[in-house]
KEBATOR-745743 format. One record per residue (C-alpha): x, y, z; chain; residue number from 1. Coordinates in Angstrom, 1 decimal, m for minus. Last residue first. Layout:
% KEBATOR-745743
<loza X="X" Y="Y" Z="Z" kette="A" nr="NUM"/>
...
% end
This chain:
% KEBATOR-745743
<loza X="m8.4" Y="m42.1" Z="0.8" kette="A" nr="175"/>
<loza X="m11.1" Y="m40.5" Z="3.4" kette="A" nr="174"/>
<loza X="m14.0" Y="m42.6" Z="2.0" kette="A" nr="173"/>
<loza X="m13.1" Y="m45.4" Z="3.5" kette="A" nr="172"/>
<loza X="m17.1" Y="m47.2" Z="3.8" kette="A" nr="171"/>
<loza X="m17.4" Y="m49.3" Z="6.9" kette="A" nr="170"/>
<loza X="m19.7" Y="m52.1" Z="5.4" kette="A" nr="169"/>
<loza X="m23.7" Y="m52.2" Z="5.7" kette="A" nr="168"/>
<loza X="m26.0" Y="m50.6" Z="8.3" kette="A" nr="167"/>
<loza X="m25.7" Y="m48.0" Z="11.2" kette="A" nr="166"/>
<loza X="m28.8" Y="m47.4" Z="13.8" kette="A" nr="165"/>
<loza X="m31.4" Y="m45.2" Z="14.0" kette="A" nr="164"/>
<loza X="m34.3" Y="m45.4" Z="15.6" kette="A" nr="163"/>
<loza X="m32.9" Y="m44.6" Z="19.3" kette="A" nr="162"/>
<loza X="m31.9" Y="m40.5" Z="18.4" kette="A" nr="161"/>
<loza X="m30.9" Y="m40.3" Z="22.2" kette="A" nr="160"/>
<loza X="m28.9" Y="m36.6" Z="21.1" kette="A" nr="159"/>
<loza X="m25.9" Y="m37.7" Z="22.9" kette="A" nr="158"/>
<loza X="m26.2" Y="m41.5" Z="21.7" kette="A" nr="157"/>
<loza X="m26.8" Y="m40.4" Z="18.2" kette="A" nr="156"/>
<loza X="m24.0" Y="m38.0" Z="18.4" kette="A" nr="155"/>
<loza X="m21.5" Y="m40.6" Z="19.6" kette="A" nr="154"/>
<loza X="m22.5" Y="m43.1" Z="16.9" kette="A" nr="153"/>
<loza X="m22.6" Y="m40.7" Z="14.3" kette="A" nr="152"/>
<loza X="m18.9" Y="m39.0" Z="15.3" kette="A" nr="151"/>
<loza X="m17.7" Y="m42.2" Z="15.5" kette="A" nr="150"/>
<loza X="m18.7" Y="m43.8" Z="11.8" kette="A" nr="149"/>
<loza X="m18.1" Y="m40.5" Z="9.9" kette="A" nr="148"/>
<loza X="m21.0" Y="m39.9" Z="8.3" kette="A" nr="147"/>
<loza X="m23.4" Y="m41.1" Z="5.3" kette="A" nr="146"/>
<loza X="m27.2" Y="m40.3" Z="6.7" kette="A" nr="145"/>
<loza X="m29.8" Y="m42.9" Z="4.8" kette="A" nr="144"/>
<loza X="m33.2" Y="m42.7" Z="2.8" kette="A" nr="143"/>
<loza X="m34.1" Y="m38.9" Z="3.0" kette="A" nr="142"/>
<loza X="m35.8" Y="m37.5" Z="5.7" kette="A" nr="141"/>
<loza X="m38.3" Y="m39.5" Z="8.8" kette="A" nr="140"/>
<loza X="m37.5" Y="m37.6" Z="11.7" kette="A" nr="139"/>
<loza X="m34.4" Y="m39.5" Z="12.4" kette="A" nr="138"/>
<loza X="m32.8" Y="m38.6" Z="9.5" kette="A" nr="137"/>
<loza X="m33.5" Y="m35.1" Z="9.8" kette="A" nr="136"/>
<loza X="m31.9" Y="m35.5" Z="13.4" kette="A" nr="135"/>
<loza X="m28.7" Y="m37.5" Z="11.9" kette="A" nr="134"/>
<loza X="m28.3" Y="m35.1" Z="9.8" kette="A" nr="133"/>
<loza X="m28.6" Y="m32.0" Z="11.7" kette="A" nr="132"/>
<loza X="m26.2" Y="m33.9" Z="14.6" kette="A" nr="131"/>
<loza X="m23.5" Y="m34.3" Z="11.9" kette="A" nr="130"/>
<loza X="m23.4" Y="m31.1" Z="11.0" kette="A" nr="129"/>
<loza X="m23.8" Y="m28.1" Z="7.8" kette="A" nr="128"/>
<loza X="m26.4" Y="m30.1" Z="6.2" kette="A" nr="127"/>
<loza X="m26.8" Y="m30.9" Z="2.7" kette="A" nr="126"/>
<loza X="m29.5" Y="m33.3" Z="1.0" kette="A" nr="125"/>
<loza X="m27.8" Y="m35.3" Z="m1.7" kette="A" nr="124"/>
<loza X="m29.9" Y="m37.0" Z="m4.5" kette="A" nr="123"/>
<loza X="m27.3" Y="m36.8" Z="m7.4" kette="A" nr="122"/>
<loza X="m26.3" Y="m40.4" Z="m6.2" kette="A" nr="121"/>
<loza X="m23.3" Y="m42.3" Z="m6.1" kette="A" nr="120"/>
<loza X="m21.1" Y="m40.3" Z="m8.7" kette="A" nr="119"/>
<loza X="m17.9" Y="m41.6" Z="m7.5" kette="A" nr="118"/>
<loza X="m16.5" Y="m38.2" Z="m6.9" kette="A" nr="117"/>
<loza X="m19.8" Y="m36.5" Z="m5.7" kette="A" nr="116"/>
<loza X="m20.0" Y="m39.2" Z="m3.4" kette="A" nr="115"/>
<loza X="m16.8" Y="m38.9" Z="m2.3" kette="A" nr="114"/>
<loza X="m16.1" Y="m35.0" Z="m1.6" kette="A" nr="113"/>
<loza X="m19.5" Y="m35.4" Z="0.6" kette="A" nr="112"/>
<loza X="m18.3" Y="m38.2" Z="2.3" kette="A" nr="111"/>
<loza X="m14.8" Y="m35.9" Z="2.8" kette="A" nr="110"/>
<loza X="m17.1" Y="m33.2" Z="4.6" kette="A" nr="109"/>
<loza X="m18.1" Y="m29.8" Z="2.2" kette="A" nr="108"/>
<loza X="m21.8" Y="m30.0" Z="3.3" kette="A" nr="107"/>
<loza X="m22.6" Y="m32.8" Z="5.7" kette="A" nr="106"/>
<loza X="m24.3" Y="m35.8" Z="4.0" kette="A" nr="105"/>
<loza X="m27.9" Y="m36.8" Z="3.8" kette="A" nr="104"/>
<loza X="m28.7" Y="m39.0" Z="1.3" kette="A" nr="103"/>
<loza X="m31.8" Y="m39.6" Z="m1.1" kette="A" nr="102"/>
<loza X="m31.0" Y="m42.9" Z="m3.3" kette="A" nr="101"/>
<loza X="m29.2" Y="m42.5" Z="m7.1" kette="A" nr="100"/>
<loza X="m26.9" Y="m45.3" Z="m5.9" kette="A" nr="99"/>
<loza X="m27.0" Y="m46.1" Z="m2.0" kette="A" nr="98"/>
<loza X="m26.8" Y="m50.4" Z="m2.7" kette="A" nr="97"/>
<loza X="m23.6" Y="m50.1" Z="m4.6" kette="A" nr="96"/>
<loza X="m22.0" Y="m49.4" Z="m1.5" kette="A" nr="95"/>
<loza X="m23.2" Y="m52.8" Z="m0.2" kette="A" nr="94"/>
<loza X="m25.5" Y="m54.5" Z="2.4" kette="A" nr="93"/>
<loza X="m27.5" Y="m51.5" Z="2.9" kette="A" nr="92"/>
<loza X="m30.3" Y="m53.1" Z="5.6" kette="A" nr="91"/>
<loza X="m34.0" Y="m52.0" Z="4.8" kette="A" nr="90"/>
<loza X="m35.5" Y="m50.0" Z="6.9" kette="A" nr="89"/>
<loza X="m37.0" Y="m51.0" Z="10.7" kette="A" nr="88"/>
<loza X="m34.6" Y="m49.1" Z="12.0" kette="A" nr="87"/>
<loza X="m34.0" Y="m46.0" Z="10.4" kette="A" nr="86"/>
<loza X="m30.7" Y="m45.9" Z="8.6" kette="A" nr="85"/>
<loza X="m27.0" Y="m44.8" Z="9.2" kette="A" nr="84"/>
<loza X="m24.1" Y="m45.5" Z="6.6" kette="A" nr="83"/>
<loza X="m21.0" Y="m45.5" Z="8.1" kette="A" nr="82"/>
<loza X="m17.9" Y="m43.5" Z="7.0" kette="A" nr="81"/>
<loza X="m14.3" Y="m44.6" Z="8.2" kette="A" nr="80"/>
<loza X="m11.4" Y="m43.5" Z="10.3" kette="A" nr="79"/>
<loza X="m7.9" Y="m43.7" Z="11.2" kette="A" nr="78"/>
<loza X="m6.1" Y="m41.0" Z="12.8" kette="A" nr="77"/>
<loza X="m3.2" Y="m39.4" Z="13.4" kette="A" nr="76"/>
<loza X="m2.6" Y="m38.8" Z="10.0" kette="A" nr="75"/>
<loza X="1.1" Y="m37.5" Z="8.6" kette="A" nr="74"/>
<loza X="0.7" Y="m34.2" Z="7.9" kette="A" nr="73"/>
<loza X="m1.5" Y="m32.8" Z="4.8" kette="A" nr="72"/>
<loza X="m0.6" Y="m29.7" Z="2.7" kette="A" nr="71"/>
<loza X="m4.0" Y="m28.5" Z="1.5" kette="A" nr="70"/>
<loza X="m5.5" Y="m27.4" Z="m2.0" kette="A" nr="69"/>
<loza X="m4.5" Y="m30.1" Z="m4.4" kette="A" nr="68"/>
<loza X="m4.6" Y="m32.7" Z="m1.5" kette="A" nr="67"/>
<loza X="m8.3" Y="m32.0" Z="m0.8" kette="A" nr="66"/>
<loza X="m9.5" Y="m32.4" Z="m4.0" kette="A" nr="65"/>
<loza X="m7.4" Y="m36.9" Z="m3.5" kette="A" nr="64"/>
<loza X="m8.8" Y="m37.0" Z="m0.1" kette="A" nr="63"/>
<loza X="m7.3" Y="m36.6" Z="3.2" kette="A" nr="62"/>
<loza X="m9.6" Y="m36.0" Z="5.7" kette="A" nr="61"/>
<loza X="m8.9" Y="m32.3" Z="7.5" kette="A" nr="60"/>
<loza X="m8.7" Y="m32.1" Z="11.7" kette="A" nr="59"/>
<loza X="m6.3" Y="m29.7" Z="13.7" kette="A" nr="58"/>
<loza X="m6.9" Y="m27.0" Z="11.1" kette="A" nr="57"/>
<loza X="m4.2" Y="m24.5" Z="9.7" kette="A" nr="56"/>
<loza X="m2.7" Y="m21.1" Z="8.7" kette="A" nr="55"/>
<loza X="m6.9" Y="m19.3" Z="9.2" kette="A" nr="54"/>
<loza X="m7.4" Y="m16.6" Z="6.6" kette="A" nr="53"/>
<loza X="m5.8" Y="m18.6" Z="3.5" kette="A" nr="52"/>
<loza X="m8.7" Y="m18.5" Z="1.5" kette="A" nr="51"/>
<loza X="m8.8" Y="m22.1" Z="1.3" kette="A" nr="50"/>
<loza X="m8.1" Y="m22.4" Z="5.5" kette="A" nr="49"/>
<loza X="m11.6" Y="m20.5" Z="5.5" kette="A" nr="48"/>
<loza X="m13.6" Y="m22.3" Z="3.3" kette="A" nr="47"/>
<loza X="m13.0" Y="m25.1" Z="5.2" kette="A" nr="46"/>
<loza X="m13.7" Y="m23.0" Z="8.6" kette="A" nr="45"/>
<loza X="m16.6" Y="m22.1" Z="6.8" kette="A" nr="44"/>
<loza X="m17.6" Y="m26.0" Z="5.7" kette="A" nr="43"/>
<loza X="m17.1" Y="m27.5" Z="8.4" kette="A" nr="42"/>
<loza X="m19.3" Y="m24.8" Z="10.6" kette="A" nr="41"/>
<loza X="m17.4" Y="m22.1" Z="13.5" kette="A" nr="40"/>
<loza X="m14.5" Y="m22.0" Z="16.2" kette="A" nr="39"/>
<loza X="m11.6" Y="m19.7" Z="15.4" kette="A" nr="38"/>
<loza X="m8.4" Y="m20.9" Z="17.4" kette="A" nr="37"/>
<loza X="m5.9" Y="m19.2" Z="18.2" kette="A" nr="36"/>
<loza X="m2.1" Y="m20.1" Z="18.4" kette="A" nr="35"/>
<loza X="1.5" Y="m19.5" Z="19.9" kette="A" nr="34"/>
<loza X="4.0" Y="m21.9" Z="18.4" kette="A" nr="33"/>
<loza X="7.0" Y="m23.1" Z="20.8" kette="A" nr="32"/>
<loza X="7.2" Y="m26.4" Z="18.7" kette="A" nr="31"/>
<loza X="6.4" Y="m28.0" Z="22.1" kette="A" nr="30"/>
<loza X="3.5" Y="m26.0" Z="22.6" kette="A" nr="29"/>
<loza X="2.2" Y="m25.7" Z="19.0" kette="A" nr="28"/>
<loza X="2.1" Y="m30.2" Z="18.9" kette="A" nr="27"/>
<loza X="0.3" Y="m29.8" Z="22.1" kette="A" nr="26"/>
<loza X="m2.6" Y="m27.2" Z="21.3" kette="A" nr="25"/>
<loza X="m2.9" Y="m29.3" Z="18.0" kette="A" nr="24"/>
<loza X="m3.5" Y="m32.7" Z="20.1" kette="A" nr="23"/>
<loza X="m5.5" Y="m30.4" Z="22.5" kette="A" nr="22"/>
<loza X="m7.8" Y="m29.3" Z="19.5" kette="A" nr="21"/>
<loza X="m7.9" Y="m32.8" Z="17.9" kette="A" nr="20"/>
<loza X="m8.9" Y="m34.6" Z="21.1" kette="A" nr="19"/>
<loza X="m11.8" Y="m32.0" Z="22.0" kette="A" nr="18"/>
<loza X="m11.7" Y="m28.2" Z="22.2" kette="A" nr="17"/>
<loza X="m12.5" Y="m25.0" Z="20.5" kette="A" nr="16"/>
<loza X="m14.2" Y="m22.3" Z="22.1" kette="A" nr="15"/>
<loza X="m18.1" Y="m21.2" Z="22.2" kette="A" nr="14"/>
<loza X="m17.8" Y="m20.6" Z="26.0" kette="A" nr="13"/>
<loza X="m19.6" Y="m23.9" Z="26.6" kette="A" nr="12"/>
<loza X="m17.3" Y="m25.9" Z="24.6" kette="A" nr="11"/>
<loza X="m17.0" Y="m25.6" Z="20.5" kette="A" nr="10"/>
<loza X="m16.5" Y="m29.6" Z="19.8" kette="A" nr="9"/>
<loza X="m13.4" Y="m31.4" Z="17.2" kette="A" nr="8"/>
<loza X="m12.2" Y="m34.7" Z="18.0" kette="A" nr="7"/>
<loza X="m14.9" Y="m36.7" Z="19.9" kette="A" nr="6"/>
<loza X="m17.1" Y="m35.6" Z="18.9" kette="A" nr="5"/>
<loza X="m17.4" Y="m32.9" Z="15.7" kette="A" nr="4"/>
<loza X="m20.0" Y="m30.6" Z="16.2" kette="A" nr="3"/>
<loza X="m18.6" Y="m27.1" Z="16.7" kette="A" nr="2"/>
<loza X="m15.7" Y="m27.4" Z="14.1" kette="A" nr="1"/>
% end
């Protein structure tokens, strides 16, 4: 992925790196794999691994669609969806509390998987990345930005994005 902090970044050159790159690059090295890594949106390099033109990615949520398409290995990771809202709006103090409202979600991520899933709202706005929807949140779209709870608050910080700000429970969307 290009814009996936801390676990999954293009660097400079446009190549892939972060924790769940050089966790992957590890695993390969002591299993005496050789690999390449193709760099590019969620949801083409999603798109990708269903086709079958790329083997594996270092990063996939588990989810109940998902599991019919992709083997899974154990997680390495824990993680959960936060809902981010302008300050100043009013506080989400329940999941119940984003049905049928305007949400931005990334295209093809495991919040989008969920929301369609559990019906929540047939309001979605699409992006391909966390830092588009937390900018078009910022700039006054939709009603709230459901992503991953790190990734938002470390691409927030890096993009200075100071009126928003995450409200209500920790959502576990990636079950």
């Amino acid at each position: 992925e290009l814009d996936y902090p801390p676990f999954a970044i293009a660097n400079e050159k446009g190549e892939a790196d972060g924790f769940s790159v050089d966790l992957f690059k590890a695993v390969a090295q002591v299993m005496g794999l050789q690999v390449r890594f193709r760099s590019g949106p969620w949801d083409e390099v999603r798109t990708a691994l269903e086709r079958g033109e790329v083997d594996a990615l270092p990063l996939v949520s588990h989810s109940t669609e998902r599991e019919e398409v992709f083997d899974f290995t154990i997680p390495h990771t824990v993680s959960y969806a936060a809902t981010f809202i302008r300050k100043g709006d009013d506080v989400i103090d329940s999941e119940a509390a984003l049905q049928g409202r305007n949400i931005i979600v990334m295209q093809s991520d495991a919040t989008h998987d969920y929301l369609l899933r559990h019906s929540v709202s047939d309001n979605l706005i699409l992006v391909r990345t966390v830092p588009d929807a937390l900018r078009r949140l910022s700039s006054g779209e939709g009603e709230f930005a459901l992503v991953p709870r790190l990734v938002g608050l470390l691409t927030a910080n890096e993009l200075k994005l100071t009126n928003i700000e995450i409200s209500g429970p920790k959502l576990d969307v990636y079950g």
